[in-house]
N, C-alpha and C positions, 0 to 999 in steps of 0.2 A: 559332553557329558562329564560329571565333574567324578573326578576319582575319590572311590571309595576309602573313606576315615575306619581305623580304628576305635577304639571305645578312649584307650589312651592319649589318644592324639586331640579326639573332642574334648574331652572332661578334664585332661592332664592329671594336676595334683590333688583336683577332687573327685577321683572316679573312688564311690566306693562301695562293695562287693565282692563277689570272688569271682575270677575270671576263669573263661573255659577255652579248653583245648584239648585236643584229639592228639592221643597217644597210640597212634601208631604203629604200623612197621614199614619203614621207609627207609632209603638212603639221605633223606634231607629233613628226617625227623628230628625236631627240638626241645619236644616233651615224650617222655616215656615210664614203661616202669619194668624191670629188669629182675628174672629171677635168680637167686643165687641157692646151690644145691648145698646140700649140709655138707658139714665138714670140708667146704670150699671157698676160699679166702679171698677170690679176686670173680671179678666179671668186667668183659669188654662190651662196652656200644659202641656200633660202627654207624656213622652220620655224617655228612657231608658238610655242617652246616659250623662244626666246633672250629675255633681259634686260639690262638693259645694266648688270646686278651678276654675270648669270651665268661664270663661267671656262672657257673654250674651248680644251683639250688639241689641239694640230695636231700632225703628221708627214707623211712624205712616202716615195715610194716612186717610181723610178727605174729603170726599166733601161737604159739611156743610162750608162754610165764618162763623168764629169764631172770637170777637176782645179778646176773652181770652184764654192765652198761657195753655198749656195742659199738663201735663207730663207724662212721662211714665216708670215706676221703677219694678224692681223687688223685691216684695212682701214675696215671700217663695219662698223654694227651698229642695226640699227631695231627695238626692243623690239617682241616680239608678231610681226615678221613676215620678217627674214633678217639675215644678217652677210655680208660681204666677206672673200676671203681674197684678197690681193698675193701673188704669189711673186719676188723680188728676184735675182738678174736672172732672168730671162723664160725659162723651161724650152726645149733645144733638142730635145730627143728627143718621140718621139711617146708613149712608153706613163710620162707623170707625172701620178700620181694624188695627191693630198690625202687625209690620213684625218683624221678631227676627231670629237671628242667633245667635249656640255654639262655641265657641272655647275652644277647649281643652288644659287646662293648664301641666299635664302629663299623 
């Protein structure tokens, strides 16, 4: 039986669409989305799957009208067992969630 492809692996550099994935809560979750409480500046995900070669796509999501730009960075990172995310300055509304996706470098 021949082992199952990804969409990636078939189509390579012309796969085009948006792709899907299940954001979990797992220890070997690689896509997520992570809330952060007001007046609080940092949040940890713990995941099994991070390396400290891997690349961490972050965004952010708001409903809170804000005229001050936010950012959002990766703070730490402990291969095998979770990464940090800062939010610069400190979210005021109640409903700011983090979404984050791994990519694994090898």
């Amino acid at each position: 039986m021949p082992r199952k492809q990804t969409a990636e692996q078939i189509y390579g550099g012309m796969l085009r669409g948006p792709l899907t994935t299940k954001a979990g809560s797992a220890v070997n979750q690689w896509a997520g989305r992570t809330a952060v409480l007001s007046g609080v500046a940092t949040a940890t995900v713990s995941t099994t799957v991070i390396n400290s070669d891997s690349i961490i796509l972050t965004a952010f999501q708001s409903s809170v009208a804000s005229n001050v730009a936010q950012v959002v960075r990766v703070s730490s990172l402990a291969s095998g067992a979770y990464f940090g995310l800062q939010v610069s300055p400190a979210p005021v509304g109640t409903d700011f969630t983090i979404t984050w996706v791994i990519f694994k470098t090898s």
